[in-house]
C-alpha positions in Angstrom: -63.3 -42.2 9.8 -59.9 -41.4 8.1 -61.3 -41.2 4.8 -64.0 -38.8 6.1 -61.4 -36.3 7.5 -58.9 -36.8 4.5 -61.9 -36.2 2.2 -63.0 -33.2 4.6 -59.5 -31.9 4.4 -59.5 -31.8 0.8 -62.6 -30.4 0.5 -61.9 -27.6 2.7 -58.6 -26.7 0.8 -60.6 -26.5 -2.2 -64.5 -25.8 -1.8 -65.2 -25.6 -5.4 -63.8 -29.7 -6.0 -67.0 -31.0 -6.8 -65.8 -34.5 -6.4 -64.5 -34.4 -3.5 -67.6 -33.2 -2.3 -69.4 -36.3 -3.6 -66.8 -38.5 -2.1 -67.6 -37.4 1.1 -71.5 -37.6 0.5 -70.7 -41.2 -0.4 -68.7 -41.5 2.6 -70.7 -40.1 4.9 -73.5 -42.8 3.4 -71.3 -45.7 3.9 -70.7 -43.9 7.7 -74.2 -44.3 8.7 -74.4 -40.1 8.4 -77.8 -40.3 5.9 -78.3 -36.2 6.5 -74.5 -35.2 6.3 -75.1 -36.9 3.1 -78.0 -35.4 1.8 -76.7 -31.9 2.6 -73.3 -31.9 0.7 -75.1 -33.3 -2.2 -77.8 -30.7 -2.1 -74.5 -28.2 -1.7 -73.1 -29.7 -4.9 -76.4 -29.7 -6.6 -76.7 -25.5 -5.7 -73.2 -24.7 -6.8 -73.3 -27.0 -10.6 -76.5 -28.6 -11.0 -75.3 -30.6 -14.6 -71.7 -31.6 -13.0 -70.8 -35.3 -14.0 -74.3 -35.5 -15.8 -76.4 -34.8 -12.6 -74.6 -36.7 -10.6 -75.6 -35.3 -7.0 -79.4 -35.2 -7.8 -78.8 -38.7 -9.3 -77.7 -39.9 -6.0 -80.1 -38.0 -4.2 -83.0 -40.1 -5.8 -81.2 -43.2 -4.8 -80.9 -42.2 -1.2 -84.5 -40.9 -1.4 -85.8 -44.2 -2.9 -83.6 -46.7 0.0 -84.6 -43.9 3.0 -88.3 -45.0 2.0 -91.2 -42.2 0.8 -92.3 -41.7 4.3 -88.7 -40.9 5.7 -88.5 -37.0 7.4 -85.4 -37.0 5.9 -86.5 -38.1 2.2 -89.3 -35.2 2.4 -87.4 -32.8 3.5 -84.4 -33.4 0.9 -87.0 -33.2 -1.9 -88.5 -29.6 -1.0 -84.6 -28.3 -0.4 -84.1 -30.2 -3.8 -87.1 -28.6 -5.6 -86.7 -25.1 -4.1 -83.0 -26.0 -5.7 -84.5 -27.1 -9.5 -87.1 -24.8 -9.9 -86.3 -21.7 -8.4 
């Protein structure tokens, strides 16, 4: 928990520190907080799509592939991530 609020602290200082903001997607993975997750990587994935070499959709894919096909959560973070890709 004291990495997710020094993380969060950061972050909110400086919105734009995209890896900061993928710290605490990987954070809030290793806290057990799978849609947290998902939504500050789709975040940094809408604000710099090719930052660290895809990073955040990179990740995504991961989490998509462990959360299983089926999982509400893996569908739904696709279409957000499509409607992100190809819009």
């Amino acid at each position: 928990a004291g990495d997710l609020a020094e993380i969060k602290a950061k972050l909110e200082r400086n919105p734009a520190d995209h890896q900061a903001r993928f710290d605490l997607a990987l954070a809030y993975v290793g806290a057990g907080q799978r849609e947290e997750a998902v939504d500050e990587l789709l975040e940094l994935v809408r604000r710099n799509r090719t930052w660290n070499e895809d990073a955040a959709r990179k990740q995504l894919v991961t989490l998509f592939e462990a959360f299983g096909a089926t999982d509400p959560l893996t569908l739904s973070g696709r279409r957000r991530l499509s409607s992100l890709l190809f819009a």
